[in-house]
N, C-alpha and C positions, 0 to 999 in steps of 0.2 A: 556618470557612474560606470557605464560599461566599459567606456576605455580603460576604466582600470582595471578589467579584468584580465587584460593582455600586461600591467606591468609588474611582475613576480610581488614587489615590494606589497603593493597596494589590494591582489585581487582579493584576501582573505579580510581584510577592511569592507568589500564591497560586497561579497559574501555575506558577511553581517548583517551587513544593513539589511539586506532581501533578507534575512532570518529574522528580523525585528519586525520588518514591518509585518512579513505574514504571520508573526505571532498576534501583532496588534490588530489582523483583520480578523483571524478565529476570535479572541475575545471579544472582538466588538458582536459577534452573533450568537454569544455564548447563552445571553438573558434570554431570547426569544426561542432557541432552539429548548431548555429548559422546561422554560413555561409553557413548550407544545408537549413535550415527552411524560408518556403515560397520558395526556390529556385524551378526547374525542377526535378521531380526522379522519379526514377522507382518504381511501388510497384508490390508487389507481395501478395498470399492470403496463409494461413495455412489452418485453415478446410474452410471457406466457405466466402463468400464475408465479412462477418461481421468483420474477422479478418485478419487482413493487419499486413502488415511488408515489411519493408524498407531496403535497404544494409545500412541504416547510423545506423539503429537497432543493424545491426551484425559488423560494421565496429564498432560502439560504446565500443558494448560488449568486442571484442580482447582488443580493449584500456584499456578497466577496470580491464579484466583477467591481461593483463599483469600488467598492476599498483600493484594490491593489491597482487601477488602474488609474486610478486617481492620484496616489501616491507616487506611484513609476510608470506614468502616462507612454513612454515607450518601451511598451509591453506587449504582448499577446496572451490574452486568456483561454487557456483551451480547458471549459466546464464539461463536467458528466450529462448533466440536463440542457445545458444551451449552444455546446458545440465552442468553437470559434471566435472570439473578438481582438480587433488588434492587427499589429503586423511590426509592433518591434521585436528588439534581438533576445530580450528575456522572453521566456516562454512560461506560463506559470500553468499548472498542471493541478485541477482543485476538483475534489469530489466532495463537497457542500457537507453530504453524511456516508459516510464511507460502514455502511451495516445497517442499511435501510428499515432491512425485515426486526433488526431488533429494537431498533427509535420506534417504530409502527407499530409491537408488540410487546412492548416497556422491559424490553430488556436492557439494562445499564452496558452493551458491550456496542460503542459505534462512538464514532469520532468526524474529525473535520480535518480534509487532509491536503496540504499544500503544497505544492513544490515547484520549485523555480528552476530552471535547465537555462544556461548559455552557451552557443554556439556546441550544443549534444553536451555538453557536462550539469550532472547534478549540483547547481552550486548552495543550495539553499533547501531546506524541506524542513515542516512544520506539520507536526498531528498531535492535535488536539483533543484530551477527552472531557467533555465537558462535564457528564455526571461526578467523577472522579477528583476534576481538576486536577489532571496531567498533562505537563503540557509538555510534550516531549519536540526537540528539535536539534538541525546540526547545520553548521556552516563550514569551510572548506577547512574550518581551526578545529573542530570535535564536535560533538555530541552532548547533548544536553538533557537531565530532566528535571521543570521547575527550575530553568538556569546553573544546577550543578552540574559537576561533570559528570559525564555516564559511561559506564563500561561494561559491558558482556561478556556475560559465563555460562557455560553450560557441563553438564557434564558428557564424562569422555566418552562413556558408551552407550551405545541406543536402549539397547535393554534397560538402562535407570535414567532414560531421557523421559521427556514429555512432549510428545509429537502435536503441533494446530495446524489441523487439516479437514477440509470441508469437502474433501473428495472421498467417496463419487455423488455427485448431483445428479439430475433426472440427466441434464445434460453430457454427462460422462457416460450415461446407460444409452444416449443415440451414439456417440461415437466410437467407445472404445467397447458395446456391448455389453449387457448387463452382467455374463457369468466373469468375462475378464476383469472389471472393473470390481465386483465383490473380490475378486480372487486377490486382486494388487491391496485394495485395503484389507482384505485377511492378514497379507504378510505384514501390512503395515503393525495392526492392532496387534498380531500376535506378538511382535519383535519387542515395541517399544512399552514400557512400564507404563505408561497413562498415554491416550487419545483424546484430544479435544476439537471439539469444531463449533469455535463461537462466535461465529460469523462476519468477522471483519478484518482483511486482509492486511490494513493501515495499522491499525491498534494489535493485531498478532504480531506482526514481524516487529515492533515497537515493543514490544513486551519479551523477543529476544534479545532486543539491543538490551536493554532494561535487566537480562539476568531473571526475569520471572519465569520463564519459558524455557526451554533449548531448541527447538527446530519449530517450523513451518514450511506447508507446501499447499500451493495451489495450482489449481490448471484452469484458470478462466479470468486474470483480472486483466485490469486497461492500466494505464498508463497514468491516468488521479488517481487509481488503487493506491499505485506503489510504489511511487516517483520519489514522495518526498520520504517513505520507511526506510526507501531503499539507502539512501545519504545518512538517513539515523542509524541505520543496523552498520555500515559500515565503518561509520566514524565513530563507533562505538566497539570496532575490535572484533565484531561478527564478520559474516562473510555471506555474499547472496549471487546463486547458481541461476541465471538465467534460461530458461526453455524454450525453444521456437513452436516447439508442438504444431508444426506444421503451416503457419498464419503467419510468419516473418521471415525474411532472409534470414540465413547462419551471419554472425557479425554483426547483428542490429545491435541499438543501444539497447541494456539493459530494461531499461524502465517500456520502454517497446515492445519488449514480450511478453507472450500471455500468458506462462507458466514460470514458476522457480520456486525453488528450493534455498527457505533462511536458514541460516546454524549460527547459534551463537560459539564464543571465541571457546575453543579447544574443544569442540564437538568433531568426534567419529565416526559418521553413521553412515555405512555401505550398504543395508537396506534400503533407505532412503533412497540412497543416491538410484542405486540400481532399478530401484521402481521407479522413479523421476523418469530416469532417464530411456526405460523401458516405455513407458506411456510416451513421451515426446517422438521418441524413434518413431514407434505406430501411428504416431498422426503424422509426421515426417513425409514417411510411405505412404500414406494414404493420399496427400495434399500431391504427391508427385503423379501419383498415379489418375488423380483425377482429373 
């Protein structure tokens, strides 16, 4: 399969495939994940209360490891909960439940989110929402929802946009300070017609590809975040602003950064941008300086 990724005729053929199969490994965890959500569980905390995780997180993840590595045995699986397995040329990029706090709090907004990179290109990505049954996906031929084609729109200017944004967190109040950090979301809320922050950075930019939405920004996700939204948002006619925010070289791959800014297709918005790009600077400087 992956030699044909080097021959023009065939790599969107092989694209596919990896978009098929990661669709068929989300559904295979769709029943159990279900049958936890809203149930009783236990959670547990990684650095600090803000950040939760569940055994349906890690009970998830082995299901997914095993799936896709079973299927494209020369692979590597790089999980949110288990790190590392592997050492082939696909790289697959999976966050089991991508909006933890809201599966753990029965809130209907979290998904399962997949993406497959070759030799640094996004060639495949798949997120899933199980309550919903949306099953959004794109391969190097377009964007998908429930297998039709998908295209993004937004509107042209921020003021009648709808901004998803989860900034500032407790952790945005250690770096950028708390009065800065209220101040940038002031201009934000002020500028744009509706603010939402509903907690999953997979399923938001997903819902810009999708035309439900027109912007998202975050400043703290990984690379299972937003691997495989980032191939849906843009095979879909949107457009996604990567941020080094201080934590990557300038020039990294996209999906490698910790911060960016989604806009669906024919969105305007220089607030955005300029508050984006105002927080990145700041931690920029600050990383240098350290």
């Amino acid at each position: 399969m992956f030699s044909r990724f080097r021959t023009p005729g065939s790599r969107n053929q092989s694209s596919t495939e990896l978009r098929l199969i990661a669709q068929d490994a989300a559904l295979e965890v769709r029943a159990a994940l279900l049958q936890a959500f809203r149930s009783e569980m236990k959670i547990d905390y990684k650095v600090d209360l803000h950040d939760l995780v569940t055994v349906h997180d890690q009970q998830t993840e082995v299901k997914l490891r095993e799936f896709l590595l079973s299927h494209v045995p020369d692979s590597t699986f790089m999980g949110e909960e288990g790190g590392k397995t592997g050492e082939g040329p696909v790289h697959w990029y999976v966050d089991p439940i991508d909006g933890t706090s809201n599966f753990a709090s029965g809130l209907a907004f979290w998904c399962v989110s997949i993406g497959a990179v070759f030799e640094g290109e996004i060639v495949a990505g798949v997120v899933y929402d199980p309550v919903a049954n949306n099953m959004f996906s794109a391969d190097l031929g377009g964007a998908y929802l429930n297998g039709k084609p998908m295209r993004s729109k937004a509107a042209a200017e921020e003021t009648r946009a709808t901004l998803i944004t989860g900034y500032p967190v407790a952790r945005d109040f250690r770096l950028d300070g708390r009065q800065q950090s209220l101040e940038d979301f002031g201009e934000l809320a002020n500028t744009f017609s509706t603010l939402r922050r509903p907690g999953s950075a997979a399923l938001s930019i997903c819902h810009i590809a999708a035309g439900w939405s027109d912007a998202a920004a975050g400043f703290g996700v990984n690379p299972w975040d937003v691997t495989a939204s980032i191939l849906i948002l843009e095979k879909a006619g949107g457009s996604y602003k990567p941020l080094t925010l201080g934590k990557v070289a300038a020039g990294s791959p996209n999906f490698m950064c910790p911060g960016y800014v989604a806009l669906g297709h024919g969105a305007n918005y220089p607030t955005l941008m300029r508050v984006a790009n105002r927080i990145s600077e700041r931690r920029d400087k600050v990383a240098m300086t350290a």
